[in-house]
C-alpha positions as CSV (number, residue, x, y, z in Angstrom):
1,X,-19.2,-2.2,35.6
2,X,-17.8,1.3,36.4
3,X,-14.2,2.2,36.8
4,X,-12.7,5.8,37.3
5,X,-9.2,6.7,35.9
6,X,-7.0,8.5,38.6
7,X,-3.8,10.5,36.7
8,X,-1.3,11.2,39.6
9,X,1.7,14.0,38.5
10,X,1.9,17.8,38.6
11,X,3.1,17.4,35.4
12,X,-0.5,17.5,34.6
13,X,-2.4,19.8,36.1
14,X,0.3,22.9,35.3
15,X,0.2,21.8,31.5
16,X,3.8,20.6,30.7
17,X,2.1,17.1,29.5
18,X,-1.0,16.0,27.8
19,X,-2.9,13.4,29.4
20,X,-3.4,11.1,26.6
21,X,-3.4,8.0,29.1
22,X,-6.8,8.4,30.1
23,X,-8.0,8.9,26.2
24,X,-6.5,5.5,25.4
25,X,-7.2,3.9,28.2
26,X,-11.6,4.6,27.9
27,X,-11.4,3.5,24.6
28,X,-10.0,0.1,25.6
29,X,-12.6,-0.3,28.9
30,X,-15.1,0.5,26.6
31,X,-14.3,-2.2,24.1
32,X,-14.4,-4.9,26.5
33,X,-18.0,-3.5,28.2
34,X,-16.1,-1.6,31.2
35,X,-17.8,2.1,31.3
36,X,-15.3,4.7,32.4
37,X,-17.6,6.9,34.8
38,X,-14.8,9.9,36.1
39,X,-11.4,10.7,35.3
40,X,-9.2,12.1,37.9
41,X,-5.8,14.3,37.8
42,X,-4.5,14.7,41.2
43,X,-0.4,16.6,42.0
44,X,1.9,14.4,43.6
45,X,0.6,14.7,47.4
46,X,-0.2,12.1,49.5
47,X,-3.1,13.9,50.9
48,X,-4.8,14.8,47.6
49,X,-3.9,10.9,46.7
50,X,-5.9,9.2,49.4
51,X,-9.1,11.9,49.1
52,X,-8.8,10.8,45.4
53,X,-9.0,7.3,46.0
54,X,-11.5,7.6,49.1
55,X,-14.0,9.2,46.4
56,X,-13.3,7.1,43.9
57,X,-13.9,3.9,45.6
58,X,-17.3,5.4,47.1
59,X,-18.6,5.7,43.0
60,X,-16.9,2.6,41.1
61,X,-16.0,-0.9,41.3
62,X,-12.5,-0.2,39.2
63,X,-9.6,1.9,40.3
64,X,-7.1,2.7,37.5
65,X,-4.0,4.4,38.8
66,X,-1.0,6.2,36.5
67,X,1.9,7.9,37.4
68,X,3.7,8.5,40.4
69,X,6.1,5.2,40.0
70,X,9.4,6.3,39.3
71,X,12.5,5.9,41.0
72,X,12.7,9.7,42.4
73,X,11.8,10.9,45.7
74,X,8.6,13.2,44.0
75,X,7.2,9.5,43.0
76,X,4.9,9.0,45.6
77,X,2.7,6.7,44.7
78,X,3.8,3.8,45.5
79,X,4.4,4.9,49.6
80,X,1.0,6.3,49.2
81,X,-0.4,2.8,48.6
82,X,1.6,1.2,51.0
83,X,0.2,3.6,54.0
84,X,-3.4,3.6,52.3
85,X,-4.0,-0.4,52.5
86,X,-2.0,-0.4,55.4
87,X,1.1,-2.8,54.6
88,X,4.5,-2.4,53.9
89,X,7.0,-3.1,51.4
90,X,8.8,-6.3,50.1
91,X,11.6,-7.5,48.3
92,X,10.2,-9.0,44.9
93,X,13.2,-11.0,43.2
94,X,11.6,-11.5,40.4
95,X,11.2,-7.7,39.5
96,X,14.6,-7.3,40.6
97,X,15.6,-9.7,38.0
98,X,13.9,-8.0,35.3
99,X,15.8,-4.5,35.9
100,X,18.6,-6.4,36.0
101,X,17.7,-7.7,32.2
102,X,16.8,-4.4,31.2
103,X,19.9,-2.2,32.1
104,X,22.4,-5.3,30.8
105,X,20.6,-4.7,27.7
106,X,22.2,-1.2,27.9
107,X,25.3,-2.3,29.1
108,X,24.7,-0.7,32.6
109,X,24.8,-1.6,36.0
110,X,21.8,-1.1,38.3
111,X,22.1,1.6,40.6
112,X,20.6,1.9,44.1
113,X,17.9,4.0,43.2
114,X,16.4,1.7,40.8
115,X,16.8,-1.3,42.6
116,X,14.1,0.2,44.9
117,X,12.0,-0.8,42.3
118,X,12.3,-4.2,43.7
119,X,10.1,-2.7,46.5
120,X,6.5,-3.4,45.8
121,X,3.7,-3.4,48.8
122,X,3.2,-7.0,50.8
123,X,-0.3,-7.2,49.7
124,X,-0.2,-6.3,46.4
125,X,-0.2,-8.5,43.2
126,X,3.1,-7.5,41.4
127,X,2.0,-6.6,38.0
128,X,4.7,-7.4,35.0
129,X,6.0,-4.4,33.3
130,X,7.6,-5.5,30.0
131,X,8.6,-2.0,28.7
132,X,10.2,-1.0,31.9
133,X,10.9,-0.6,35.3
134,X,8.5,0.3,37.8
135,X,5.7,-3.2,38.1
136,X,1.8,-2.3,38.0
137,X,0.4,-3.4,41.4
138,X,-3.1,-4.8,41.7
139,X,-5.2,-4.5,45.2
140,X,-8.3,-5.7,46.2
141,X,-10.4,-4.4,49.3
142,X,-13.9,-4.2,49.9
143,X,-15.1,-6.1,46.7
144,X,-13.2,-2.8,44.6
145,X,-10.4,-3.6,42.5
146,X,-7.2,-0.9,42.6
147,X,-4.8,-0.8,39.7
148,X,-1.5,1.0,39.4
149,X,0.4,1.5,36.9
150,X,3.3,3.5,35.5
151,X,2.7,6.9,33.5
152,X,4.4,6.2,30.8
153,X,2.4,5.9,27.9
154,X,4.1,2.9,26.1
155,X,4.7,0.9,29.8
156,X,1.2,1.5,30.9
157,X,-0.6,0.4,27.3
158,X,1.4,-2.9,27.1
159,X,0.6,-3.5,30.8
160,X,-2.9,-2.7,30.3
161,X,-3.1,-5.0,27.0
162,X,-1.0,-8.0,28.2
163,X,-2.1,-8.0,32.2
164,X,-4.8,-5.7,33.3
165,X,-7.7,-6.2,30.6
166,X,-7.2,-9.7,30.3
167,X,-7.6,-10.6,34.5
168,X,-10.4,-7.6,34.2
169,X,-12.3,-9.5,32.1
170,X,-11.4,-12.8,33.7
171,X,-12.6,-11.6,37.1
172,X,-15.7,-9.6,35.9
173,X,-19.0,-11.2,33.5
174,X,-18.7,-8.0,30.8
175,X,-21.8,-6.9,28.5
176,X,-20.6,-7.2,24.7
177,X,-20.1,-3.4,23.6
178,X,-20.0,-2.8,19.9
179,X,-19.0,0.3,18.1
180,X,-18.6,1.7,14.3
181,X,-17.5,4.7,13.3
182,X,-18.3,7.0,10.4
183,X,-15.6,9.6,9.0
184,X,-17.2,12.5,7.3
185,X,-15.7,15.8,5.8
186,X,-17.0,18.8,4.9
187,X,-20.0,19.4,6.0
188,X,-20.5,20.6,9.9
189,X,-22.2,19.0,12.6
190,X,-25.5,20.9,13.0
191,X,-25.9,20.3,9.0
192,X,-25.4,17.0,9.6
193,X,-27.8,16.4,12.2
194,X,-30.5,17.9,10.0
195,X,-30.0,15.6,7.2
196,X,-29.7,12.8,9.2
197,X,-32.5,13.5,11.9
198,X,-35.1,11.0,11.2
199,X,-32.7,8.2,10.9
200,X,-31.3,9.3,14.3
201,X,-34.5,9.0,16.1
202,X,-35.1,5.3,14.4
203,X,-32.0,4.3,16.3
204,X,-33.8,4.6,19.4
205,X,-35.8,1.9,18.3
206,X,-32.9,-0.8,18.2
207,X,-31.3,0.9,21.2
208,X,-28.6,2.3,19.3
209,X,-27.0,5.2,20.7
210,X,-25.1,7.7,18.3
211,X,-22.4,10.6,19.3
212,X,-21.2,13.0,17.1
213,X,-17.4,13.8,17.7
214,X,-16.5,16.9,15.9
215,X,-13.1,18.2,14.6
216,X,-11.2,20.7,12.5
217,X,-12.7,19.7,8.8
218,X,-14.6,16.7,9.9
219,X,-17.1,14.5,12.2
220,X,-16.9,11.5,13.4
221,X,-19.8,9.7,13.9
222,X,-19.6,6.8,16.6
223,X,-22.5,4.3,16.8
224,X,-22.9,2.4,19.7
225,X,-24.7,-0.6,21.1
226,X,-24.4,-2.9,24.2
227,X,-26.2,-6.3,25.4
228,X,-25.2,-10.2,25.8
229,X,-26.0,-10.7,22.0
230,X,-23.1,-10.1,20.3
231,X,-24.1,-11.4,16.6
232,X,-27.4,-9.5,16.8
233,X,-25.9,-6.5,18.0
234,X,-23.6,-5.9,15.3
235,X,-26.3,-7.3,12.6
236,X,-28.5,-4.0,14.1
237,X,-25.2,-1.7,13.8
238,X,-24.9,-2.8,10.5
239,X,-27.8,-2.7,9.1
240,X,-28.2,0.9,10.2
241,X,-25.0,2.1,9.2
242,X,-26.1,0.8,5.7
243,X,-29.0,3.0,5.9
244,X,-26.7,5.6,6.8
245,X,-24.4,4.9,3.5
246,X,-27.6,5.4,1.6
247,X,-28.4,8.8,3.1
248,X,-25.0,10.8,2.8
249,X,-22.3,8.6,0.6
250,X,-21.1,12.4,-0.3
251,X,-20.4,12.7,2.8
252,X,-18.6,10.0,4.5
253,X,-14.6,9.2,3.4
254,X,-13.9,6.3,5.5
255,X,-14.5,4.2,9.0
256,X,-13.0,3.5,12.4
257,X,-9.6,4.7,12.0
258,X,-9.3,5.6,8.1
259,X,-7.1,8.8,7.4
260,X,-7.4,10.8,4.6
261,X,-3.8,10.1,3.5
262,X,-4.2,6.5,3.8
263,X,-7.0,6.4,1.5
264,X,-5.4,8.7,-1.0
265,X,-2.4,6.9,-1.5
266,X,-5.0,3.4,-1.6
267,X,-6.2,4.8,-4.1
268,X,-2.9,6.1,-6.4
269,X,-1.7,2.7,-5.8
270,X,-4.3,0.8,-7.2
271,X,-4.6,2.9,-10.1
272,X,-0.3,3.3,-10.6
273,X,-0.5,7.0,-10.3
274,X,1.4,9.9,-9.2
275,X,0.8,12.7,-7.3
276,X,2.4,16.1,-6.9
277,X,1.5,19.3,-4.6
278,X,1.8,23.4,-5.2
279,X,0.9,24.7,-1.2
280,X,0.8,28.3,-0.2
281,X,-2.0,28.7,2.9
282,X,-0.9,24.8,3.8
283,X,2.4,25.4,4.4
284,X,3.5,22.0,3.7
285,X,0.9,20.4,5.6
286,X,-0.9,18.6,2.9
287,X,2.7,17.1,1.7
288,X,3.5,16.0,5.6
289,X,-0.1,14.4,5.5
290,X,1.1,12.2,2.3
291,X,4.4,11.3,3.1
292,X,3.3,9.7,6.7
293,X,2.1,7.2,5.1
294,X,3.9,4.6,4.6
295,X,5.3,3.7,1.0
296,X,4.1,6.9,0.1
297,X,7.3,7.5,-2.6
298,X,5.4,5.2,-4.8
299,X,3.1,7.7,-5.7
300,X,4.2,11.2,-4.3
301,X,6.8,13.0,-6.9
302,X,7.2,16.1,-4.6
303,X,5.6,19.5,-4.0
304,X,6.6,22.9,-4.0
305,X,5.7,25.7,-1.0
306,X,5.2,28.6,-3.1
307,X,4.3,31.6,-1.0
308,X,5.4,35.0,-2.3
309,X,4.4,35.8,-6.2
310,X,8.0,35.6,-7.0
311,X,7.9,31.9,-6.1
312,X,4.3,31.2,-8.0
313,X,6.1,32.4,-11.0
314,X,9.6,31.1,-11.5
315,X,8.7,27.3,-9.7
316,X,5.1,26.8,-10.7
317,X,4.5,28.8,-14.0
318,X,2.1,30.9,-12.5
319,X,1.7,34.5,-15.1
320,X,2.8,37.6,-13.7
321,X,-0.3,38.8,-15.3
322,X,-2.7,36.4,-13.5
323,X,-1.4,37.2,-10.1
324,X,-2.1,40.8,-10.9
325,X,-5.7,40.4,-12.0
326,X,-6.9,38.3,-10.0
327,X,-4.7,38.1,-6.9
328,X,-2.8,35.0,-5.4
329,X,-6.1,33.6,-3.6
330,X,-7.9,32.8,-6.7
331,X,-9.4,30.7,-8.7
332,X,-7.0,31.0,-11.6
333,X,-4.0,31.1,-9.8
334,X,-4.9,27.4,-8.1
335,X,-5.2,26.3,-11.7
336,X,-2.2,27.3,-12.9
337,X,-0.2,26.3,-9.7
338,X,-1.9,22.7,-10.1
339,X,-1.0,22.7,-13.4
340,X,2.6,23.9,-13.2
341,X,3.0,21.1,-10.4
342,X,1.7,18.8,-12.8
343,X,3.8,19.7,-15.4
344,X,6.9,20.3,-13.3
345,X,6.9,16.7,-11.4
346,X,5.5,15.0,-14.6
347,X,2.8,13.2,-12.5
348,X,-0.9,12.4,-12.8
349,X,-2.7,14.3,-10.3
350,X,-1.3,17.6,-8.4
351,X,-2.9,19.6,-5.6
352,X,-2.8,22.7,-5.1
353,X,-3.9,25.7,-2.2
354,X,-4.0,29.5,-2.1
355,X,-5.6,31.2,0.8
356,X,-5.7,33.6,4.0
357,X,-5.1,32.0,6.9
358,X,-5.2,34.8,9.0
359,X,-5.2,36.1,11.5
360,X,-4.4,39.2,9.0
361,X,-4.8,39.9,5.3
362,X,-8.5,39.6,4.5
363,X,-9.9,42.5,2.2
364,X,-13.4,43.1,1.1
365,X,-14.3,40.0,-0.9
366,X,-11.8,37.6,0.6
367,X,-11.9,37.2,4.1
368,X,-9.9,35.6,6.7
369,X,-10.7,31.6,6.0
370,X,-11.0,32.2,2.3
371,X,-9.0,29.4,0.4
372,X,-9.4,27.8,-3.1
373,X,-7.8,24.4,-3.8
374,X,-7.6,22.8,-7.2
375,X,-7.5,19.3,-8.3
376,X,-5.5,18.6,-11.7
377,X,-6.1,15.4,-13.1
378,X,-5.4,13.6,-16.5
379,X,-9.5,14.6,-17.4
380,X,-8.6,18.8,-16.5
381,X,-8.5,20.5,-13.7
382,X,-11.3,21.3,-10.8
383,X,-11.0,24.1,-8.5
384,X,-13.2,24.9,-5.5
385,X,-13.3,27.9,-3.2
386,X,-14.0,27.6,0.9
387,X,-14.6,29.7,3.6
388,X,-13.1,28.3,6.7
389,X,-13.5,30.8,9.7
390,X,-11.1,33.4,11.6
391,X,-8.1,30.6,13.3
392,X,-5.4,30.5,11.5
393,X,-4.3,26.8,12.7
394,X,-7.7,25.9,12.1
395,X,-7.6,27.1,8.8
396,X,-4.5,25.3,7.9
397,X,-5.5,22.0,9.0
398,X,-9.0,22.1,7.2
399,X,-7.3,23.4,4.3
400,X,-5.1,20.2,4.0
401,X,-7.7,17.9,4.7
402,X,-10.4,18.9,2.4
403,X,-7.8,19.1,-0.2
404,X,-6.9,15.6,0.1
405,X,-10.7,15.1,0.0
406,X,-10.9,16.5,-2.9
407,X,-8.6,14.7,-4.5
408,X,-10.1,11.4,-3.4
409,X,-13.7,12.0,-4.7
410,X,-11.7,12.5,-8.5
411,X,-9.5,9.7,-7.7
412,X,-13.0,7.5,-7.5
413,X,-14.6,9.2,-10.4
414,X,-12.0,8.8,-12.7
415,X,-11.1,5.4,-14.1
């Protein structure tokens, strides 16, 4: 079963918004066996609309529309649809009722323009929209199924969770699709794929199909097999993604949708310890990584963003002398900020960063990408130095993840 996602909005297409509508919306298709086979952006013309939908009907079974559903005069969508399956528009009380709800909830009356919301085609089924006003509206013609929905993000996912999927998968027999995915840091993609060669080609075998999904710092490794058997299909994931524990445990921090932080602070929890943070090159990310967590002031004490000498010394302890010797990107001077973080927020463990993240300030012997990160624990302190690459954004956000990395792999090792 193949569905293409059309995204109606200039919005889009002249950058002012991410699409992350379509994202979402593959990843729940795919779930429930429905393969997304094109995604669409079109402006807001009525012309580009109907070619859109002309194509896509000639490829897929599934149409999903989004955007183009507000009350404004550039939301076309909806008059679009009407002209395109050749009806016309009707009062739909029950809609009106629920604008009604929604702007007494506010205290406000409904004005004329959103009452038109009311308006949905003749031969449409009104779809509900919980989260606001504009309904989805479900066609059928030619054995294809046409879906739209609103644009915004947190309208269109609970429509597409509490209507669309569920009559999707009530109208259509679906193949079981199961998936697991492997977190890794710090080592890259083609590495990977050497170390791991000959187990990828013995998924072949059990018709498992693995993608690698890179990022900053890390890859994601998404395995992938579909068929009517779902008990023996996720026994064969399993049992492979055990062998794959085997090969690289170094490797791999977590699954499906683990973070970093989360398992950090896991971890602190369980063991009823504290953690502190000294950032330079970070900035401050590695502390807004912690503290998203939830419940994270159990464990995290505070951190310092120490980035001239000045501030090394006087918050962190760091010797003048030390800073002189062996400049601020260094292995000592990460050891003493970890330690003077340590010391300073009276915790168990402390991070701490020092590097270039560009684009300027490399010299011979520490180029752009060059950062050290230390680990102080109650057992001493571990410092490691990395060479990231030229981006300085890049930079940053490796640097904060492989720190907190870091700090996991001691938080396992020590007891």
């Amino acid at each position: 079963m193949l569905v293409e996602i059309i995204t109606i909005g200039d919005e889009i297409l002249i950058g002012q918004i991410v699409d992350t509508n379509s994202a979402w919306m593959g990843e729940q298709l795919n779930l429930v066996g429905i393969k997304v086979h094109q995604i669409t952006s079109v402006s807001d013309n009525a012309e580009h609309i109907v070619k859109a939908l002309d194509e896509a009907k000639s490829r897929v079974d599934i149409i999903l529309i989004t955007g183009g559903l507000g009350p404004t005069k550039d939301d076309i969508t909806k008059h679009t649809l009407v002209t395109y399956f050749n009806t016309s528009l009707r009062f739909d009380e029950e809609v009106h009722q629920h604008v009604k709800a929604l702007f007494a909830r506010f205290g406000r009356e409904v004005t004329g323009v959103n009452l038109k919301q009311a308006e949905v085609p003749e031969n449409c089924t009104v779809i509900h929209n919980a989260n606001g006003t504009a309904p989805g509206m479900w066609f059928e013609q030619n054995e294809k199924v046409f879906v739209s929905m609103p644009g915004v993000p947190y309208e269109m996912k609970k429509m597409m969770g509490a209507e669309i999927l569920p009559r999707l998968k009530k109208k259509y027999s679906l193949p079981t699709i199961v998936h697991r995915t492997i977190l890794t840091q710090g080592v890259g993609e083609s590495f990977l794929s050497e170390i791991i060669a000959e187990w990828e080609t013995s998924l072949e075998a059990e018709k498992i199909k693995l993608a690698y999904l890179p990022s900053p710092g890390m890859v994601r490794l998404r395995l992938s097999a579909s068929g009517n058997d779902e008990i023996a299909l996720r026994k064969s994931v399993e049992d492979k993604l055990e062998e794959l524990n085997k090969l690289i445990p170094q490797h791999i921090y977590g699954y499906e949708k683990d973070t970093l932080e989360q398992i950090v602070g896991s971890l602190l929890k369980e063991k009823m310890q504290t953690l502190s943070l000294a950032e330079s090159c970070s900035g401050g990310l590695i502390a807004h990584l912690v503290t998203s967590v939830p419940g994270s002031s159990a464990y995290f004490m505070g951190g310092v963003v120490s980035y001239s000498y000045e501030s090394k010394t006087k918050m962190l302890g760091v010797t003048t002398e030390t800073l002189e010797k062996f400049g601020a990107v260094s292995e000592e001077v990460v050891t003493q900020m970890a330690l003077g973080a340590k010391k300073e927020f009276k915790t168990d463990w402390a991070v701490s960063a020092s590097g270039i993240a560009g684009p300027d300030g490399g010299m011979e012997g520490k180029p752009v990408g060059t950062v050290w990160i230390a680990v102080a624990g109650p057992n001493g302190v571990k410092a490691k130095k990395f060479q990231f690459g030229g981006d300085r954004e890049r930079n940053i956000a490796v640097t904060a993840i492989t720190a907190l990395n870091m700090l996991r792999k001691q938080l396992l090792a020590v007891e």
